[in-house]
C-alpha positions as CSV (number, residue, x, y, z in Angstrom):
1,X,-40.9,152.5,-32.2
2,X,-43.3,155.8,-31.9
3,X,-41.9,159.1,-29.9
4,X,-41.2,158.8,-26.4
5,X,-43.0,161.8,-24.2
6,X,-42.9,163.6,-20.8
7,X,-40.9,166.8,-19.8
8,X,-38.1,166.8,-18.5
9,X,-36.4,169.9,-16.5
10,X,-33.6,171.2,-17.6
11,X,-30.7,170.5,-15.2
12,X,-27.6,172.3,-14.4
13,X,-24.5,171.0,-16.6
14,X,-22.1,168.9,-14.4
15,X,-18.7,169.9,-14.7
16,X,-16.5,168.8,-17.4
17,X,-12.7,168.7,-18.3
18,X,-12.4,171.1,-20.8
19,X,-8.7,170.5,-21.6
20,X,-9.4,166.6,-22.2
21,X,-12.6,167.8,-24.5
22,X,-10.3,170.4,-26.5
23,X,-7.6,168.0,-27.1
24,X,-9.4,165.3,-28.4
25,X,-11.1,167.7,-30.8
26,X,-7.9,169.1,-31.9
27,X,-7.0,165.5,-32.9
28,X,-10.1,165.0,-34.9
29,X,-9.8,168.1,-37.0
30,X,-6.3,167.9,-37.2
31,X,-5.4,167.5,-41.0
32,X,-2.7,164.7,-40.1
33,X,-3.9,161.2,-40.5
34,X,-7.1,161.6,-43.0
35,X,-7.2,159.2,-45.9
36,X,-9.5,159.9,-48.7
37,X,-11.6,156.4,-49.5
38,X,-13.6,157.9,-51.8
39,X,-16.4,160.5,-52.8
40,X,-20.2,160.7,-53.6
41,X,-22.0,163.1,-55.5
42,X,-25.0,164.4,-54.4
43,X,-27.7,166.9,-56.0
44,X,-27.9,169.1,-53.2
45,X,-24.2,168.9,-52.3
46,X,-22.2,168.4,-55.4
47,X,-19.3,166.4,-54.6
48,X,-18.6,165.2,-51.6
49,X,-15.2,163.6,-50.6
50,X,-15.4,161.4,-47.7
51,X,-12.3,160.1,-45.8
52,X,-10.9,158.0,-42.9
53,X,-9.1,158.3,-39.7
54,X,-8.7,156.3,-36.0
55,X,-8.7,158.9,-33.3
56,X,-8.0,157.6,-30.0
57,X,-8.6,153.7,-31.1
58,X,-11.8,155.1,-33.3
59,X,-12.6,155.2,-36.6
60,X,-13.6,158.8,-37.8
61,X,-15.7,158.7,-40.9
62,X,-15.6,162.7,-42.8
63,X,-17.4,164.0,-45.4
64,X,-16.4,167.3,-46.7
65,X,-18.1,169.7,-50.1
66,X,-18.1,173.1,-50.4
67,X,-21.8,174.3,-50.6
68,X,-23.9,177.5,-51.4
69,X,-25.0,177.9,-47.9
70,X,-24.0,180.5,-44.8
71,X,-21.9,179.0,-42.1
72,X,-23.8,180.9,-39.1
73,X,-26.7,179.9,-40.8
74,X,-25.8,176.1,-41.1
75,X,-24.8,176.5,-37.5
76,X,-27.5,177.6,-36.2
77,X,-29.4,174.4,-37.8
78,X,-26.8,171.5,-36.1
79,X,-27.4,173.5,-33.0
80,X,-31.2,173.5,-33.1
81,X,-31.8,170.3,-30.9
82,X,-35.6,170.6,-30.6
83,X,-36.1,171.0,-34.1
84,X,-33.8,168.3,-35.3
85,X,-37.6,166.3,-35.8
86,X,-38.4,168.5,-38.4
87,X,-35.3,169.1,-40.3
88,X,-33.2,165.9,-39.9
89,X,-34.7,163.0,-42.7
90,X,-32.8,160.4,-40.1
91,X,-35.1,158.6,-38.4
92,X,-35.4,160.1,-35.2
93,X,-37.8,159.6,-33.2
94,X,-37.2,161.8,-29.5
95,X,-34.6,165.1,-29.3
96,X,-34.2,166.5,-25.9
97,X,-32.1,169.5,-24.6
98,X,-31.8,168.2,-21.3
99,X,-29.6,171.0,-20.2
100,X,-27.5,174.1,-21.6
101,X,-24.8,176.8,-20.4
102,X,-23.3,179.0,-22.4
103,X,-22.1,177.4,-25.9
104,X,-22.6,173.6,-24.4
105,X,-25.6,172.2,-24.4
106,X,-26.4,168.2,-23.0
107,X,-29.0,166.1,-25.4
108,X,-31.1,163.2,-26.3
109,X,-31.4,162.0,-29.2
110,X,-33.6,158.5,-30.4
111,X,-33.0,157.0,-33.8
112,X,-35.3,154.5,-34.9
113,X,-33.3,151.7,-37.2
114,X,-35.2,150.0,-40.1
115,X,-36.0,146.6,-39.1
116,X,-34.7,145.3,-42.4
117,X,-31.6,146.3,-41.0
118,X,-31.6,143.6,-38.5
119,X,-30.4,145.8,-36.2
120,X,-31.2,147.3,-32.9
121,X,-32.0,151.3,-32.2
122,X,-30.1,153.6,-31.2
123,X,-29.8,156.2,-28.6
124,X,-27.5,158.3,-27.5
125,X,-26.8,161.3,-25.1
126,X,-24.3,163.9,-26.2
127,X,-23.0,167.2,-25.0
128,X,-22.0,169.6,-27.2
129,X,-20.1,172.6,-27.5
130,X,-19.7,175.6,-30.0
131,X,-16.2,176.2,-31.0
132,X,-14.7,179.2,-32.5
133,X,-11.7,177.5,-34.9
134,X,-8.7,179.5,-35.5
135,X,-9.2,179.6,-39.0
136,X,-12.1,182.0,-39.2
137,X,-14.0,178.8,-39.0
138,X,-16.8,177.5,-36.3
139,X,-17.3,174.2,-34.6
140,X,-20.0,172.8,-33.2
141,X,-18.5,169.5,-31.9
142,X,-20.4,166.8,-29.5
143,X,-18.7,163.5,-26.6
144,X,-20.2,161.6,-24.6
145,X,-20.1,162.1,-20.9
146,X,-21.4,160.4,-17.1
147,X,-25.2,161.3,-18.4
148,X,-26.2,158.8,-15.9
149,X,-25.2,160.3,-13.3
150,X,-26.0,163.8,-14.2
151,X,-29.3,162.6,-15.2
152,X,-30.8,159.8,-12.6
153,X,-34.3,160.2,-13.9
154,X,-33.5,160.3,-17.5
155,X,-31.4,156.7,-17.4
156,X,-34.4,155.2,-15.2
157,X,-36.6,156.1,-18.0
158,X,-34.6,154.9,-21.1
159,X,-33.7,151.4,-19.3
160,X,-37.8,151.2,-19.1
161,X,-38.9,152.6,-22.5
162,X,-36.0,151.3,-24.6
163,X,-34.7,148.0,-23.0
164,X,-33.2,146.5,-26.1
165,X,-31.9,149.9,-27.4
166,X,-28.2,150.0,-28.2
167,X,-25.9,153.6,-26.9
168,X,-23.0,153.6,-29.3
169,X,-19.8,154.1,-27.8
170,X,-17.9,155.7,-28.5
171,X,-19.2,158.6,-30.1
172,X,-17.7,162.0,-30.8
173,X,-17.8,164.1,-33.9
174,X,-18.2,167.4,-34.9
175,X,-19.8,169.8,-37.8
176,X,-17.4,172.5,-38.7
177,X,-18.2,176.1,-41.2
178,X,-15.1,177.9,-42.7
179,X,-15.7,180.4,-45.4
180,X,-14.3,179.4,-48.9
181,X,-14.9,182.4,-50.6
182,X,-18.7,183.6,-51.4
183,X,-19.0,179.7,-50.5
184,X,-18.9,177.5,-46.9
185,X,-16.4,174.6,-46.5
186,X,-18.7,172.1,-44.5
187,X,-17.1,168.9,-43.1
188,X,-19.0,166.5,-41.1
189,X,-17.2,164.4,-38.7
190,X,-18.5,161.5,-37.2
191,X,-16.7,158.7,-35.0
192,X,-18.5,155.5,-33.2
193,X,-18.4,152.2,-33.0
194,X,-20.5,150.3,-35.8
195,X,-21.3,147.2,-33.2
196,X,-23.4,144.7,-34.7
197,X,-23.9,146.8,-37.8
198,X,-22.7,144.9,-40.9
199,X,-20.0,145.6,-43.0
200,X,-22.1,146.3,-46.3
201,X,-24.2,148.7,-43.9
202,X,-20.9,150.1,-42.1
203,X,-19.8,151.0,-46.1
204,X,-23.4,152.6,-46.8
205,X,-23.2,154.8,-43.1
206,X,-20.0,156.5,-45.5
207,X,-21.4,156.7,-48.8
208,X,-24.9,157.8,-48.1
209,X,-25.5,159.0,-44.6
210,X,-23.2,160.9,-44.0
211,X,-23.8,163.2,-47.6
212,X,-27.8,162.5,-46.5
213,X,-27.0,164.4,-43.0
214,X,-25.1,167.0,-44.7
215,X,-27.5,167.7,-47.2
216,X,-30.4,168.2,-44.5
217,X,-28.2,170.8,-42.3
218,X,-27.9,172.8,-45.9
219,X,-31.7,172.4,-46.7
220,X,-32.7,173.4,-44.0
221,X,-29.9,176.7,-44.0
222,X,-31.1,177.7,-47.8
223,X,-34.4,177.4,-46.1
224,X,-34.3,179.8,-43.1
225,X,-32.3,182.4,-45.5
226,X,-35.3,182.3,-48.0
């Protein structure tokens, strides 16, 4: 599946509950709960532990290192939507800011899925929010949200251009930055539903994507800073 194109204006964010988008991320970086399955070690990264939680009936996948990379830096490379092309290794294929106010932003994003997956593409369409944590750390921390209705033109496109393209839900998660030191504590959150994904490619999603995303957000970080 190649890029999809046209422009599309950026639109006014509709109004959303902030309390109900707070709480929920207060339960996913909450320390209660989180289970270490396991851990990876990765060139870039070093170790990496990764660990498991249900939030709200979901399962939370984390993967958390502490890496030689500055958190406003590393921030400023999760929030960079339009460049995601370049610096994500993924798969994607189309990353939109569809609109923005303040620290939240509403996006596309289109990942293409190997066919030897046997499995369907994905899409989905996020708003995000920068959050300042009370640990000296930052948070930039995604939901989903009624895109359809705050973006009529943008769902009649995607039903036409990717009809058998499947949205995950749900899907929340979050990238977080507390300083450990001369180092950055990085912890990647991420919490969907797998679907039709197999279970020997559900156990791969926590062994190797999750380190893979990680390592592309500090990459790209060491890369900006020279």
């Amino acid at each position: 599946m190649g890029p999809m194109h046209g422009l599309l204006l950026l639109a006014p964010l509709a109004a959303a509950p902030a309390s109900a988008m707070d709480a929920r991320l207060q339960r996913l970086l909450g320390a209660e709960g989180w289970s270490v399955a396991g851990d990876a070690q990765h060139d870039l990264l070093g170790k990496v532990v990764l660990s498991l939680k249900q939030v709200d009936g979901t399962q939370c996948l984390k993967g958390s290192a502490t890496v030689q990379a500055r958190g406003e830096t590393m921030l400023g490379v999760v929030q960079d939507i339009r460049g995601a092309l370049r610096w994500s290794t993924a798969g994607l294929t189309d990353t939109r800011v569809l609109g923005q106010q303040g620290a939240r932003v509403d996006y596309l994003q289109v990942l293409d899925v190997p066919d030897w997956t046997m499995a369907a593409d994905r899409f989905w369409v996020l708003r995000g929010e920068k959050v300042d944590l009370a640990d000296g750390g930052v948070s930039f921390w995604w939901d989903r949200f009624d895109w359809r209705a705050a973006y009529p033109s943008l769902a009649t496109e995607l039903d036409a251009s990717l009809p058998k393209a499947v949205e995950p839900d749900p899907n929340f998660g979050a990238w977080t930055f507390t300083p450990a030191g001369a180092d950055t504590r990085l912890d990647y959150y991420l919490c969907t539903e797998s679907g039709s994904l197999p279970y020997w490619l559900q156990k791969a999603a926590a062994t190797k994507t999750l380190p893979a995303a990680m390592a592309d957000v500090v990459r790209e970080a060491r890369r900006r800073d020279g």
